[in-house]
Rosetta silent file (secondary structure, phi, psi, omega in degrees, C-alpha in Angstrom):
SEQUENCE: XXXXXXXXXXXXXXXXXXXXXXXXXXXXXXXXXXXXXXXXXXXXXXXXXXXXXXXXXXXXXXXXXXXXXXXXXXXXXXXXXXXXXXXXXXXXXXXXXXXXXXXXXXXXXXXXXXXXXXX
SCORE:     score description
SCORE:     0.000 S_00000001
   1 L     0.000  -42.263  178.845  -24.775  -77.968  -13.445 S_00000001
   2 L   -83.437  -16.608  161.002  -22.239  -77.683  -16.520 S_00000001
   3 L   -73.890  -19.878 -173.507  -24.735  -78.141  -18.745 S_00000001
   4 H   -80.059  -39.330 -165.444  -27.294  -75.490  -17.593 S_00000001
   5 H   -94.283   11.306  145.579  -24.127  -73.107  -17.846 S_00000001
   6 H   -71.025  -54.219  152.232  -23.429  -74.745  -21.343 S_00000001
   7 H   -21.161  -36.688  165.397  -26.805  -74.176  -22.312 S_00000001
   8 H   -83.383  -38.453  167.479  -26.697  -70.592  -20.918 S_00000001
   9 H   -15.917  -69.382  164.951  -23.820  -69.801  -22.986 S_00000001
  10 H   -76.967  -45.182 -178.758  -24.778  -70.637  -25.817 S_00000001
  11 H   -66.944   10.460  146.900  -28.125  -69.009  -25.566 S_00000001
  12 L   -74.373   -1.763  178.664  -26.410  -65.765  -25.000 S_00000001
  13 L  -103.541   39.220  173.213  -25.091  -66.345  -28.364 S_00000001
  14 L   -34.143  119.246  157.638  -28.038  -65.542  -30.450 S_00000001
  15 E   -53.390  115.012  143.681  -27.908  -67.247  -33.720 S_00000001
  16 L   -32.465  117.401 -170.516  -27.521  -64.523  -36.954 S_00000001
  17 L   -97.968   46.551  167.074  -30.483  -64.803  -38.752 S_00000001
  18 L  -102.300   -8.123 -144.807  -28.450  -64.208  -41.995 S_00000001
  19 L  -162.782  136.680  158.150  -25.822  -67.292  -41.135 S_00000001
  20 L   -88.977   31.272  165.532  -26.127  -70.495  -39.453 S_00000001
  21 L   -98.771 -163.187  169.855  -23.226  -69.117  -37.083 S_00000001
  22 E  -121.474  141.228 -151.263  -23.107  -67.594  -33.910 S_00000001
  23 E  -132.422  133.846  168.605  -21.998  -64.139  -33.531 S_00000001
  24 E  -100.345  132.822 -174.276  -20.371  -62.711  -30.021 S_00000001
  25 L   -90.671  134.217  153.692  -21.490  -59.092  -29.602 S_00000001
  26 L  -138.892  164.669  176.729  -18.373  -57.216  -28.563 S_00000001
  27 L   -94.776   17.625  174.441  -18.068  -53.657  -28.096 S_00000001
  28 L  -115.881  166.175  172.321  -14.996  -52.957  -29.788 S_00000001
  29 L   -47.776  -23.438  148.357  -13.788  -53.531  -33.400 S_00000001
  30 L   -52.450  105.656  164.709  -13.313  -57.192  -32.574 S_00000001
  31 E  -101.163  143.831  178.352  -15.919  -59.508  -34.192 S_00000001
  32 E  -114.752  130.326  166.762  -15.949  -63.368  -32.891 S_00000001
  33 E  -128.390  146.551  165.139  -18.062  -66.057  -34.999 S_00000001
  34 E  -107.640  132.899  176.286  -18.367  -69.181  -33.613 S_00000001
  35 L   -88.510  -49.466 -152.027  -18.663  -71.771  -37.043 S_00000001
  36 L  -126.528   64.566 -172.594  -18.058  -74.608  -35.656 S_00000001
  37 L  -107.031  136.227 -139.755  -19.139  -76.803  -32.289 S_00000001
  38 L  -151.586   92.526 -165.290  -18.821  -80.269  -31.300 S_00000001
  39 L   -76.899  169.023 -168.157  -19.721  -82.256  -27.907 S_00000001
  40 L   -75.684 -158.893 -164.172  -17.288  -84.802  -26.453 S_00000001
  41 L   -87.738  -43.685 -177.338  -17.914  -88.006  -25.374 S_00000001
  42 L  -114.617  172.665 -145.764  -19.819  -86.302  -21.976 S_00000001
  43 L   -85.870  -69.628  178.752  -22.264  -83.938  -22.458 S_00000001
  44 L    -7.768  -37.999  162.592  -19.844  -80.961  -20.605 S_00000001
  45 L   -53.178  124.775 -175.378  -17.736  -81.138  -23.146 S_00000001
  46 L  -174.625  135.118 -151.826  -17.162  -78.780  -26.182 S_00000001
  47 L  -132.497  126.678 -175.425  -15.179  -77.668  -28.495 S_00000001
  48 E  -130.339  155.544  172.316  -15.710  -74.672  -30.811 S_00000001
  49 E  -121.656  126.614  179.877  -13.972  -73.038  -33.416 S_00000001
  50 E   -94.899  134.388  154.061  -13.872  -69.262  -33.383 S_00000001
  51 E   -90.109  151.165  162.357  -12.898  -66.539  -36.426 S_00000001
  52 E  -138.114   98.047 -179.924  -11.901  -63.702  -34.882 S_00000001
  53 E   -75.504  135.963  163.676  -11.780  -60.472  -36.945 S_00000001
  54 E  -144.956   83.941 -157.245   -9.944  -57.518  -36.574 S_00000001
  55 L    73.525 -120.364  144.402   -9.784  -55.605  -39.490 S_00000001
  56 L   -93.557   23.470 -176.002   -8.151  -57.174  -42.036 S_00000001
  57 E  -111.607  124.902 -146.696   -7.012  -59.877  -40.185 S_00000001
  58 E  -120.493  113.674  165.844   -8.774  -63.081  -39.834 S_00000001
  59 L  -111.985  116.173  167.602   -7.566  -65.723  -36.699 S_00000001
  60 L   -74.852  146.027 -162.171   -8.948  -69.075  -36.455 S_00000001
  61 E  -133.191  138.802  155.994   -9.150  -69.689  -32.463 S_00000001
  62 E  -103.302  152.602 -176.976   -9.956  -73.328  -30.885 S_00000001
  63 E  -133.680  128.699  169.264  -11.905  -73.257  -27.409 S_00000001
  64 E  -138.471  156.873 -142.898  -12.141  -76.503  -25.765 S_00000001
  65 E  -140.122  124.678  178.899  -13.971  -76.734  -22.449 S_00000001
  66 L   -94.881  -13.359 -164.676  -13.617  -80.472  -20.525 S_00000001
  67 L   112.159  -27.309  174.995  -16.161  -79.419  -18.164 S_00000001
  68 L   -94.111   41.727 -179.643  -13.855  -78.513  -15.169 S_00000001
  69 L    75.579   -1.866 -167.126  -14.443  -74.895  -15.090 S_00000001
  70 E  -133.765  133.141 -171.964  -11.788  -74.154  -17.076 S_00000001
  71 E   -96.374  160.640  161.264  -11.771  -73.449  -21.208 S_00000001
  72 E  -138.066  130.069 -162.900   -8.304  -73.655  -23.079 S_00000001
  73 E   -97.871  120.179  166.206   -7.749  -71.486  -26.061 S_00000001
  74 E  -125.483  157.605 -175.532   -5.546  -72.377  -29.214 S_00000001
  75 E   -77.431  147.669  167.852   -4.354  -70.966  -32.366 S_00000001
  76 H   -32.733  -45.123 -132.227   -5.417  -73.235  -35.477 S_00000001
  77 H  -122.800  -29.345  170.404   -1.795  -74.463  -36.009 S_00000001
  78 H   -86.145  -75.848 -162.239   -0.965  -75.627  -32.002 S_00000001
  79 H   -23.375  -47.065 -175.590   -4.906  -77.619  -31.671 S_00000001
  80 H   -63.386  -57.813  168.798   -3.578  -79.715  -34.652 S_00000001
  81 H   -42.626  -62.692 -145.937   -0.296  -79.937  -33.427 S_00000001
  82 H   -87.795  -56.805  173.584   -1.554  -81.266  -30.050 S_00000001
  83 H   -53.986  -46.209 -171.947   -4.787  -83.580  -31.297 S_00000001
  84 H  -106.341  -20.343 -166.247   -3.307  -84.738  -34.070 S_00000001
  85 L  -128.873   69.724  171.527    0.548  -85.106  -33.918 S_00000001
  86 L   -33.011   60.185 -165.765    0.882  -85.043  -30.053 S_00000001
  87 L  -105.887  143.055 -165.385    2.940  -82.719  -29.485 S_00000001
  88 L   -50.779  123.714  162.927    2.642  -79.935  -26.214 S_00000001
  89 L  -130.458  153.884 -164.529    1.453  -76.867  -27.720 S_00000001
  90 L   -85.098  155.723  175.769    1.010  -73.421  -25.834 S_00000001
  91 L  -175.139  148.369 -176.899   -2.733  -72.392  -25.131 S_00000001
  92 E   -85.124  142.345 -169.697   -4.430  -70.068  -23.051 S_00000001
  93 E  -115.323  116.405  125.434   -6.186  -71.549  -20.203 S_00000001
  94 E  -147.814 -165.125 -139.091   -9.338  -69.547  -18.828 S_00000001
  95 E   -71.590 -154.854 -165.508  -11.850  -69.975  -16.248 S_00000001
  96 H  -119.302   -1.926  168.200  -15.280  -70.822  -17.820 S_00000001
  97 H   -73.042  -64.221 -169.296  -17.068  -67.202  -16.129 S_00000001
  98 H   -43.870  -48.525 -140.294  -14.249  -65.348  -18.329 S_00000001
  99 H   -81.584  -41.987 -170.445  -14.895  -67.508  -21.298 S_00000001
 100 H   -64.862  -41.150 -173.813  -19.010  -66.487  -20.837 S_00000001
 101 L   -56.505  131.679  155.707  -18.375  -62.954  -20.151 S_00000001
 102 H   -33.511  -55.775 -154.609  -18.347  -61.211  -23.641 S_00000001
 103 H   -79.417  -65.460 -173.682  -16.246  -58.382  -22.634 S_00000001
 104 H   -30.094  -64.280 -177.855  -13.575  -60.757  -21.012 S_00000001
 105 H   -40.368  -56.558 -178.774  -13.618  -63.280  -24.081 S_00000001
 106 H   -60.048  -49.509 -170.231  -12.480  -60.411  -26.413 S_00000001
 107 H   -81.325  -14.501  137.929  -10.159  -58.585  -24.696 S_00000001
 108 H   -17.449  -79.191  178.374   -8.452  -62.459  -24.543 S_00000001
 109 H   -90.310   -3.255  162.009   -8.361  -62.835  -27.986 S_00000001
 110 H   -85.705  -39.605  172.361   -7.162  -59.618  -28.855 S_00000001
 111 H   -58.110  -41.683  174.541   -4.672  -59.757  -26.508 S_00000001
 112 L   -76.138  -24.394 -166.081   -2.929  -63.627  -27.165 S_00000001
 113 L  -134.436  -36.675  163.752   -4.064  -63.961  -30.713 S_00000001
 114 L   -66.081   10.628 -167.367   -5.001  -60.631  -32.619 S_00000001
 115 L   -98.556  155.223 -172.412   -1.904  -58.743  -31.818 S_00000001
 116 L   -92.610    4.345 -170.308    0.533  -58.008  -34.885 S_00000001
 117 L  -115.193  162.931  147.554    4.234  -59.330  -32.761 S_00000001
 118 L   -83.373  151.377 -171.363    4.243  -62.349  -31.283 S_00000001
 119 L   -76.277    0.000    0.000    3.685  -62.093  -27.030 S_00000001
């Protein structure tokens, strides 16, 4: 079952046939690429790394998905923190319908990570 809706996921995520990335159509001035993705140890598992453009501002985003319905989002600089030096870092946790929805995904990452203050 979590594979048919990784599998559906992704294929909503039509490869660029200019790029070997993946491009998330949004309808706003946010563009999402995903560059980078990498399964776990079980096949449910996956971890991607998103640019997220907004003008002139460029955020690397990590999305990591265990498989329980649930995705958790991090800035470049807490994923490192927590995978490599293990220390608690804040990330957004949502459900894995939000993360597929398009519309959802975006207004996410504009809100937690594209904003010019911190929230």
């Amino acid at each position: 079952m979590e594979q048919e809706r990784l599998n559906h996921s992704m294929d909503r995520r039509k490869r660029n046939n200019s790029s070997s990335h993946y491009r998330i159509k949004t309808g706003s001035g946010v563009s999402i690429l995903i560059v980078a993705s990498e399964y776990g140890n079980r096949a449910c598992e996956l971890t991607e790394l998103l640019l997220c453009h907004v003008g002139f501002k460029t955020v690397p985003v990590v999305s990591v998905s265990k498989g329980n319905g649930y995705v958790r989002l991090y800035s470049w600089e807490n994923y490192v923190a927590e995978t490599c030096y293990d220390k608690d870092a804040e990330s957004i946790s949502l459900s894995q319908d939000e993360y597929d929805d398009d519309a959802l995904l975006n207004a996410a990452i504009e809100k937690y990570f594209l904003t010019l203050t911190k929230q």
